[in-house]
PDB file as gemmi writes it, atoms N, CA and C in Angstrom:
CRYST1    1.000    1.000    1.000  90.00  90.00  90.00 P 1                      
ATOM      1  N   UNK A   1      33.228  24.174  65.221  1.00  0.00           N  
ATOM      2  CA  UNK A   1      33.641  22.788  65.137  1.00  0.00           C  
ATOM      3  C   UNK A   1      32.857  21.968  66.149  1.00  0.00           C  
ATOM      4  N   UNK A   2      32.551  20.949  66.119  1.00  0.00           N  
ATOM      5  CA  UNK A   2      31.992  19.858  66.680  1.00  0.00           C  
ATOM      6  C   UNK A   2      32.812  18.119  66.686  1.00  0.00           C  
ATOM      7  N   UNK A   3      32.846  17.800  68.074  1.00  0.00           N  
ATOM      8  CA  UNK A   3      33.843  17.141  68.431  1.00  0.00           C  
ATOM      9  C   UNK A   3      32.695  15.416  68.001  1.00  0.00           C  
ATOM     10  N   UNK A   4      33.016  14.334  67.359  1.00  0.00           N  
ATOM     11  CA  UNK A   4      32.586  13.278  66.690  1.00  0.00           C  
ATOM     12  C   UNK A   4      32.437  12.338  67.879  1.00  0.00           C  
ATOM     13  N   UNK A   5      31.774  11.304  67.878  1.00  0.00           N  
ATOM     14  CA  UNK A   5      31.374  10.404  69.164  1.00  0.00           C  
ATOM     15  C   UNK A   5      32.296   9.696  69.808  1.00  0.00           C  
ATOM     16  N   UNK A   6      33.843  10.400  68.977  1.00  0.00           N  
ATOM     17  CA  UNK A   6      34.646   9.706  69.737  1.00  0.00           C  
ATOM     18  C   UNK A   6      35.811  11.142  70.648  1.00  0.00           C  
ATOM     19  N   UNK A   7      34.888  11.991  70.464  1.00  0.00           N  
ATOM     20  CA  UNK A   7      35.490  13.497  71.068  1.00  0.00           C  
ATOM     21  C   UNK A   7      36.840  13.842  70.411  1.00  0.00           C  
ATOM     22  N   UNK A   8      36.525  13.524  69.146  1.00  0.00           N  
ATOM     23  CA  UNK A   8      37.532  14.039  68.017  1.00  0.00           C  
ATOM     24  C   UNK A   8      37.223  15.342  67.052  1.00  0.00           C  
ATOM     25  N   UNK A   9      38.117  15.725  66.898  1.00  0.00           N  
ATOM     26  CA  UNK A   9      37.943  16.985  65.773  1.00  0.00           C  
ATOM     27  C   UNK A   9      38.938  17.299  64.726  1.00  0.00           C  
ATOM     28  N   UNK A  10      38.322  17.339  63.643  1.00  0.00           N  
ATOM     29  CA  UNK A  10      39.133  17.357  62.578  1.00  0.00           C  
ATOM     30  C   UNK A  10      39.867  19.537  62.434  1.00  0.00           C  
ATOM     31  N   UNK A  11      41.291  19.468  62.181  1.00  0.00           N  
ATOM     32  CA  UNK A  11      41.662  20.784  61.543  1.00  0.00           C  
ATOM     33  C   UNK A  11      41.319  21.163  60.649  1.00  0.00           C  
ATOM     34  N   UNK A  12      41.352  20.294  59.515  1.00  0.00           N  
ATOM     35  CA  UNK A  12      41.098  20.574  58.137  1.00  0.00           C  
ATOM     36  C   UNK A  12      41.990  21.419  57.898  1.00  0.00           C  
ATOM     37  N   UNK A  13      41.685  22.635  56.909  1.00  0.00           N  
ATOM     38  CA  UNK A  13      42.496  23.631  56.596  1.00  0.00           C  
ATOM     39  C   UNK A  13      43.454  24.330  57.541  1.00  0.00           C  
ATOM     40  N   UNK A  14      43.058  24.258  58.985  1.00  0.00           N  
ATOM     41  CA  UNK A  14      43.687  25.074  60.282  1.00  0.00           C  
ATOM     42  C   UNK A  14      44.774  24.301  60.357  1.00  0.00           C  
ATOM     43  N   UNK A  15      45.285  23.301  60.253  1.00  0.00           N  
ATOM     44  CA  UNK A  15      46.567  22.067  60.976  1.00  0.00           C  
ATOM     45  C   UNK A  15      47.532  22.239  59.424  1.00  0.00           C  
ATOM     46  N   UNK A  16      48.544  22.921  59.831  1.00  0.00           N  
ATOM     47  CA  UNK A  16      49.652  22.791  58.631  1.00  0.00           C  
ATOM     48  C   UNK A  16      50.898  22.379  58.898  1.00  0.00           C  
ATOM     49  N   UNK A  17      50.884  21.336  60.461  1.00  0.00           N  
ATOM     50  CA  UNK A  17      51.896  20.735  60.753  1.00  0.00           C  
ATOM     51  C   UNK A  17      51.011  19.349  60.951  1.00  0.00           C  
ATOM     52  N   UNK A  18      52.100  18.635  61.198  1.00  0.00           N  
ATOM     53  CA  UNK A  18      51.638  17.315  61.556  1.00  0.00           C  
ATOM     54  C   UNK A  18      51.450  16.232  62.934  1.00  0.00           C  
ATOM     55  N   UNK A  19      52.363  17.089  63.884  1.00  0.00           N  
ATOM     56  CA  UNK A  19      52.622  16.968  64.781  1.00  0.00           C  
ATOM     57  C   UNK A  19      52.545  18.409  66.194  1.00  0.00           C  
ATOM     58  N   UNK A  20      51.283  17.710  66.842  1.00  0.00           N  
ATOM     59  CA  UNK A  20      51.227  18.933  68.299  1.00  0.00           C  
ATOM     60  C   UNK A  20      51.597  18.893  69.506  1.00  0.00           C  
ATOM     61  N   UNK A  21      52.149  19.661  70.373  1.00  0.00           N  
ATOM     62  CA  UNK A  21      51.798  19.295  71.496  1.00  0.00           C  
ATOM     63  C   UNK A  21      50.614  20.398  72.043  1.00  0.00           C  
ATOM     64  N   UNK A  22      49.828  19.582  72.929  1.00  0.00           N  
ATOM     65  CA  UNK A  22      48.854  20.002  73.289  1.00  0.00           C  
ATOM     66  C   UNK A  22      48.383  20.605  75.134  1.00  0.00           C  
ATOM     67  N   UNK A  23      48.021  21.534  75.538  1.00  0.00           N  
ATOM     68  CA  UNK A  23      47.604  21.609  76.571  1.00  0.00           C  
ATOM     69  C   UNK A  23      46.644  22.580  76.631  1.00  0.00           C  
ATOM     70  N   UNK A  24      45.902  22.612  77.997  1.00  0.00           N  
ATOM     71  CA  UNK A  24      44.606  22.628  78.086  1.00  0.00           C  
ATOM     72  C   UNK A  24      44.957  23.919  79.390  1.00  0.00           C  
ATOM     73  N   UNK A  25      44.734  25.615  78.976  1.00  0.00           N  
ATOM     74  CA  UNK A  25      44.573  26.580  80.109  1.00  0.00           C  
ATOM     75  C   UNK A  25      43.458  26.351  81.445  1.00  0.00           C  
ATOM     76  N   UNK A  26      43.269  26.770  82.236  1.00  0.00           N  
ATOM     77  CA  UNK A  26      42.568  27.037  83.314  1.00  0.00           C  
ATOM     78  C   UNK A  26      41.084  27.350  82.505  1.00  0.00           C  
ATOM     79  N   UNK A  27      40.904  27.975  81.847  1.00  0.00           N  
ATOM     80  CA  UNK A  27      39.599  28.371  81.517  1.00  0.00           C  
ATOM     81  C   UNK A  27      39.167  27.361  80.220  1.00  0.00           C  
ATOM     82  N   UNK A  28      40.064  26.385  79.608  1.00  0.00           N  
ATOM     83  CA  UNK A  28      39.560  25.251  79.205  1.00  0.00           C  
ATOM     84  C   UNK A  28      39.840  25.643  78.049  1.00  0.00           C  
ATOM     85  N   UNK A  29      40.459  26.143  77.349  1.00  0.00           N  
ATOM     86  CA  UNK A  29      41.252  26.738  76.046  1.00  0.00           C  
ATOM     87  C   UNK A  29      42.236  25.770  75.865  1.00  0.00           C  
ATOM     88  N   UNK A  30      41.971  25.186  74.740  1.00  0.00           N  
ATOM     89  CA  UNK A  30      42.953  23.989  74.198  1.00  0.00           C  
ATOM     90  C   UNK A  30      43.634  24.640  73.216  1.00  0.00           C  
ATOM     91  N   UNK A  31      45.485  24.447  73.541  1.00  0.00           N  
ATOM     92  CA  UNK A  31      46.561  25.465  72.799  1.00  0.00           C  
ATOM     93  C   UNK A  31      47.295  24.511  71.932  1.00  0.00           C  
ATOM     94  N   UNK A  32      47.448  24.340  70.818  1.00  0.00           N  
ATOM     95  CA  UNK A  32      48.150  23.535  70.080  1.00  0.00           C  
ATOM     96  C   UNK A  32      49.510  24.389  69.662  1.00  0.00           C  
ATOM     97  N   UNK A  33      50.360  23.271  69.769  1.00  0.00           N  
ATOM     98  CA  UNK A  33      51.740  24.159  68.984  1.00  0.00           C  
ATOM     99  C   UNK A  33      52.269  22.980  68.929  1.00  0.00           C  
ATOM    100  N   UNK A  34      52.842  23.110  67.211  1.00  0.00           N  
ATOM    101  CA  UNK A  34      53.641  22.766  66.373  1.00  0.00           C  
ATOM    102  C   UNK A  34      54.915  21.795  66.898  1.00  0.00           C  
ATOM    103  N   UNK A  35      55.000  20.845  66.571  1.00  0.00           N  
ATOM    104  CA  UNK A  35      56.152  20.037  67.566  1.00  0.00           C  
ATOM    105  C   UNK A  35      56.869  19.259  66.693  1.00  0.00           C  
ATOM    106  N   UNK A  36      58.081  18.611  67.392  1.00  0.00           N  
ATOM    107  CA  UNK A  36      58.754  18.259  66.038  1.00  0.00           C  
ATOM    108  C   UNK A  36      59.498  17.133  67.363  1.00  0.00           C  
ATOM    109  N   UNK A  37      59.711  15.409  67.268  1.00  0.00           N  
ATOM    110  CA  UNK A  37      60.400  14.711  67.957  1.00  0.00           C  
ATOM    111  C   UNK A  37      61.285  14.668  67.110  1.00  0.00           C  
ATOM    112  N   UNK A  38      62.652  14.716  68.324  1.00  0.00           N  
ATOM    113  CA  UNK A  38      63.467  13.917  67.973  1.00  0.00           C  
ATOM    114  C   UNK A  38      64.107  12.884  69.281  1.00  0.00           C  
ATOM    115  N   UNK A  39      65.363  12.492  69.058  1.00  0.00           N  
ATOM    116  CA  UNK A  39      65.626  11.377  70.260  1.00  0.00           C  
ATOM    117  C   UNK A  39      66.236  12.374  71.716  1.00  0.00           C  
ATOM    118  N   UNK A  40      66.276  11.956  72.702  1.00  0.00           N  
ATOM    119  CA  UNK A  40      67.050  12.099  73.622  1.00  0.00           C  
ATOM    120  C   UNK A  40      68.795  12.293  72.770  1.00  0.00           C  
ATOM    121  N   UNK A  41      68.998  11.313  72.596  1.00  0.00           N  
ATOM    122  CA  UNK A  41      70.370  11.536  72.183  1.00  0.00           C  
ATOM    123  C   UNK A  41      70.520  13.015  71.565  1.00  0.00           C  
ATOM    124  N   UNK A  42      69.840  13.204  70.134  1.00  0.00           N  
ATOM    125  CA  UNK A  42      69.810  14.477  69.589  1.00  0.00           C  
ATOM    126  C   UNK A  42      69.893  15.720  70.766  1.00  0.00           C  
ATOM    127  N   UNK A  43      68.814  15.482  71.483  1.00  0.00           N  
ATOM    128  CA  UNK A  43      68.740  16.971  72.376  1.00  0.00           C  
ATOM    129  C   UNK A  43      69.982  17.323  73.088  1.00  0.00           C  
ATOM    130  N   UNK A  44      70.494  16.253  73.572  1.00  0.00           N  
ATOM    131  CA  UNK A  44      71.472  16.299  74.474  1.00  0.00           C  
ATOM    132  C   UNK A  44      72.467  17.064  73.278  1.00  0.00           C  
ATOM    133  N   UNK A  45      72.387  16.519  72.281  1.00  0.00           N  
ATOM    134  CA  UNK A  45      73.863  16.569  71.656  1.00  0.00           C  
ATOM    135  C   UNK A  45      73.048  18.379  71.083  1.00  0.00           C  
ATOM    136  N   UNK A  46      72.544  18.908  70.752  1.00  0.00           N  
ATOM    137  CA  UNK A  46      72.013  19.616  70.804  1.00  0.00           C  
ATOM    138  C   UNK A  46      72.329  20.886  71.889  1.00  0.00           C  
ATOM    139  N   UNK A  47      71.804  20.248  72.618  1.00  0.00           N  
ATOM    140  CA  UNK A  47      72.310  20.919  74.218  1.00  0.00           C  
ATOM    141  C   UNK A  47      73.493  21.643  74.042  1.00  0.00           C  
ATOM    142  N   UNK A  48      74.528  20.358  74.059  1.00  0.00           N  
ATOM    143  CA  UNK A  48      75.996  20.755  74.046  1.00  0.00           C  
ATOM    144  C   UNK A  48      76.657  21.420  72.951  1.00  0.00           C  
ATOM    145  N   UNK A  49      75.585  21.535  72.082  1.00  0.00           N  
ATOM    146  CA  UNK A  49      76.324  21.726  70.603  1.00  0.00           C  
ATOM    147  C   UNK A  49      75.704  23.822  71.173  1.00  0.00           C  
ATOM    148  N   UNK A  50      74.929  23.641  71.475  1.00  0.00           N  
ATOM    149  CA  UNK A  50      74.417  25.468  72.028  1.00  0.00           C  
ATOM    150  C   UNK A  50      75.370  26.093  73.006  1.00  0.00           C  
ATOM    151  N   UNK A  51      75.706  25.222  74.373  1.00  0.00           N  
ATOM    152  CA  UNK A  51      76.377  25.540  74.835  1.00  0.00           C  
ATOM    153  C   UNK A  51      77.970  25.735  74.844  1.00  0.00           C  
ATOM    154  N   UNK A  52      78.795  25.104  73.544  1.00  0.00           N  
ATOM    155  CA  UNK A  52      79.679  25.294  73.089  1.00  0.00           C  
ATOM    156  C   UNK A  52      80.088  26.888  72.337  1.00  0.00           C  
ATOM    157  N   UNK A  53      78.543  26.891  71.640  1.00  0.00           N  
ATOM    158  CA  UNK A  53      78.479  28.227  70.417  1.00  0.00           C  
ATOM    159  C   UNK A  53      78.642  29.713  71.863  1.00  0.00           C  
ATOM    160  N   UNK A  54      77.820  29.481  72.861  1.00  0.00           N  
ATOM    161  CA  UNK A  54      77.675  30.500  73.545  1.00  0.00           C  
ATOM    162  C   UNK A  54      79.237  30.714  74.324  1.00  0.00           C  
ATOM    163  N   UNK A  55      79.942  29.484  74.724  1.00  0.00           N  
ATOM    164  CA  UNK A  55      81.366  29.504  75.638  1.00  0.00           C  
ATOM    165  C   UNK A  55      82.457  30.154  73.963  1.00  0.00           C  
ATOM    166  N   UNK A  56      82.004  30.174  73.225  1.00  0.00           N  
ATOM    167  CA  UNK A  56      83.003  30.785  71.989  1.00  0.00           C  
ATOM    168  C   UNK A  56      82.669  31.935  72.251  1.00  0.00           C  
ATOM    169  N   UNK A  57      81.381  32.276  71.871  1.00  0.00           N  
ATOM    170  CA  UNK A  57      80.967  33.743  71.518  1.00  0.00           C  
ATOM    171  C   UNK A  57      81.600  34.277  73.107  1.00  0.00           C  
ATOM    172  N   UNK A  58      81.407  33.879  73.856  1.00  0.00           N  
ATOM    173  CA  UNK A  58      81.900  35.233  74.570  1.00  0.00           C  
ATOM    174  C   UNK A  58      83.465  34.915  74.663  1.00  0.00           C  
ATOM    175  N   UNK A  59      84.221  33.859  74.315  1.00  0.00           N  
ATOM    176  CA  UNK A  59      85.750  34.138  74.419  1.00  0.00           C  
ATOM    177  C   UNK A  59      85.719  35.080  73.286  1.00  0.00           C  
ATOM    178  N   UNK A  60      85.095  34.960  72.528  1.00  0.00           N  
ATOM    179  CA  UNK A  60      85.510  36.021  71.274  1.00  0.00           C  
ATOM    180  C   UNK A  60      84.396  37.017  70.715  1.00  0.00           C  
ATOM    181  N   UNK A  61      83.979  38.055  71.436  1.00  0.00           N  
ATOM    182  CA  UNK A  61      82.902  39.392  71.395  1.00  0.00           C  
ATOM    183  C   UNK A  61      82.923  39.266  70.067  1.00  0.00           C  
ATOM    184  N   UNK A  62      83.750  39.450  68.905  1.00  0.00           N  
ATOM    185  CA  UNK A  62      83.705  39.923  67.923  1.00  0.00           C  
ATOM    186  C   UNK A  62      82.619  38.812  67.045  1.00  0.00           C  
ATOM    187  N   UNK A  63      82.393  38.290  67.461  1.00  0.00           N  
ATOM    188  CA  UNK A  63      81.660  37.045  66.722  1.00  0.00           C  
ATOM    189  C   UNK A  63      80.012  37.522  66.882  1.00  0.00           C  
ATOM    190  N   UNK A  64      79.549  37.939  67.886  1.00  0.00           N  
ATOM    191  CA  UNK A  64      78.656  38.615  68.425  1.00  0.00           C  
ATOM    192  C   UNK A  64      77.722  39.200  67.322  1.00  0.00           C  
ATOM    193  N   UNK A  65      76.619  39.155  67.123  1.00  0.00           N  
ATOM    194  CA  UNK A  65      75.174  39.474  66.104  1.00  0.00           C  
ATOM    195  C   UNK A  65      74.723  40.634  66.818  1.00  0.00           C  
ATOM    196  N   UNK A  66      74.714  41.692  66.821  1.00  0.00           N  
ATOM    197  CA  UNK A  66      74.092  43.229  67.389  1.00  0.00           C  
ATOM    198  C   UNK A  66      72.557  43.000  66.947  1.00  0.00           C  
ATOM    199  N   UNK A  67      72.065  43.542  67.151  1.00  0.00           N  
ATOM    200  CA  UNK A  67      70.288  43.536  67.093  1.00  0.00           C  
ATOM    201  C   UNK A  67      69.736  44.773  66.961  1.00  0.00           C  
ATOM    202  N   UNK A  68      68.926  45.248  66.611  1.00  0.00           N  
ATOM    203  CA  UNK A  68      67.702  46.327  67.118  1.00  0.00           C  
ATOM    204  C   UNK A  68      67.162  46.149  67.677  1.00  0.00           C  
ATOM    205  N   UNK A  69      66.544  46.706  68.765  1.00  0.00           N  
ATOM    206  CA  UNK A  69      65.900  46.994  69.803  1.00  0.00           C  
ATOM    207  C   UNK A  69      64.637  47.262  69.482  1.00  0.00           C  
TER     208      UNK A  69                                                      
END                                                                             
């Protein structure tokens, strides 16, 4: 790829989201991942809506998802 005179670069086929966030490693490796806004309000409510599910699950073990290892 080659960056255009305005130090742009197109994905083309590579970009199957629409939205990135972007940062840049120590050795100059630019990492894109997939991002999705929403508001402050949402997160928060979000937040609380996770931390509710987790103060259940442990009043009540039986609710609990077992896993493989």
């Amino acid at each position: 790829m080659e960056v255009d005179s305005r130090r742009r670069i197109s994905l083309g086929q590579l970009g199957h989201h629409s939205r990135y966030l972007a940062t840049v490693d120590s050795d100059g490796s630019i990492l894109l991942r997939p991002a999705v806004v929403i508001t402050e309000l949402e997160a928060r409510l979000m937040t609380h809506a996770l931390a509710d599910r987790v103060a259940a699950n442990r009043e009540d073990p039986s609710r609990l998802v077992k896993r493989r290892q």
